[in-house]
C-alpha positions as CSV (number, residue, x, y, z in Angstrom):
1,X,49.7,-5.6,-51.6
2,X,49.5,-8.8,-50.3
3,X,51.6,-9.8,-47.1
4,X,51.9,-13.2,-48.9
5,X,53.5,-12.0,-51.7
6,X,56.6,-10.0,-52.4
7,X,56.4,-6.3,-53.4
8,X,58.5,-7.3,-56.9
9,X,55.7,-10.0,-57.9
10,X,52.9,-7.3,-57.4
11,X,54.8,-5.1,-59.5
12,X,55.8,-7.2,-62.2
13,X,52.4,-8.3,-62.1
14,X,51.2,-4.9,-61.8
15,X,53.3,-3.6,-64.9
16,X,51.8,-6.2,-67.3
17,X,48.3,-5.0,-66.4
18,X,46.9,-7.5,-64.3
19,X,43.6,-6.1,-62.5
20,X,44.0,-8.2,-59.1
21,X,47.3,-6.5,-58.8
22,X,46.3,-3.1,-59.0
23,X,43.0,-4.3,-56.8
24,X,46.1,-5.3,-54.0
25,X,47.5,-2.2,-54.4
26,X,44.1,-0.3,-54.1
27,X,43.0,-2.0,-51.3
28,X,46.3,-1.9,-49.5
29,X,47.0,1.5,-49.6
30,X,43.7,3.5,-50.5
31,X,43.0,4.6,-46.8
32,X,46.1,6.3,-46.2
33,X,46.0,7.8,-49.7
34,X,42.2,9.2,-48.9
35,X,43.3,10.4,-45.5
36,X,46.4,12.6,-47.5
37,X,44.4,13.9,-49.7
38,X,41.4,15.3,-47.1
39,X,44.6,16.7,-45.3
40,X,46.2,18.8,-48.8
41,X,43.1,19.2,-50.8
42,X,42.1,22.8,-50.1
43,X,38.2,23.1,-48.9
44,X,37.3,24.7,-51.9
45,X,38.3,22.0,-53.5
46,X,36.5,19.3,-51.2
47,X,33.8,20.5,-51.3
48,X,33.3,19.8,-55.1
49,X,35.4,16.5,-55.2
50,X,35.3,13.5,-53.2
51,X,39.2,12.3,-51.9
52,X,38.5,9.0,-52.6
53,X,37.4,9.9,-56.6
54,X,40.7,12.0,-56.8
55,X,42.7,9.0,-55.4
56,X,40.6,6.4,-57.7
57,X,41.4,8.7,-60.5
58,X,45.2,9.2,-59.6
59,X,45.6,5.5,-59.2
60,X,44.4,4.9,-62.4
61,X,46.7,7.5,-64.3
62,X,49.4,5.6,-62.1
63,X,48.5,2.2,-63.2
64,X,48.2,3.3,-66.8
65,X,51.7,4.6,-66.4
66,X,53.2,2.2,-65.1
67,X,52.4,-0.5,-67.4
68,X,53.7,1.9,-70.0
69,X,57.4,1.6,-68.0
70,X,57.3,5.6,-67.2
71,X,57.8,4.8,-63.7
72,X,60.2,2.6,-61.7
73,X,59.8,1.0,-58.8
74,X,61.6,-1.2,-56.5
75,X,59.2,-2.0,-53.8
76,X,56.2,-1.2,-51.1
């Protein structure tokens, strides 16, 4: 998320489905996401799905969510 902009706007943004949004939250967090999953995904696994698809297809699930109100968040 943007350093500019407080976590709340983002959100609120993010909750009413605006794509920039969840392109600041993608971009802001997607390397330390990637780097979690290569560390819990077993090999097997790995080796037939690429981290950064899982978290691309996790983060969408999340956005979906989220917009739907079945999460709550207060900030970063």
């Amino acid at each position: 998320m943007s350093d500019a902009l407080p976590a709340q706007d983002v959100l609120a943004r993010l909750r009413a489905g605006d794509e920039q949004a969840a392109a600041e939250v993608f971009s802001r967090f997607v390397h330390r996401f990637v780097g979690l999953t290569r560390q819990r995904l077993p090999k097997a696994l790995r080796d037939k799905e690429n981290p950064e698809d899982a978290v691309r297809s996790a983060l969408k699930s999340f956005y979906v969510r989220y917009a739907a109100g079945q999460y709550e968040l207060t900030g970063s």
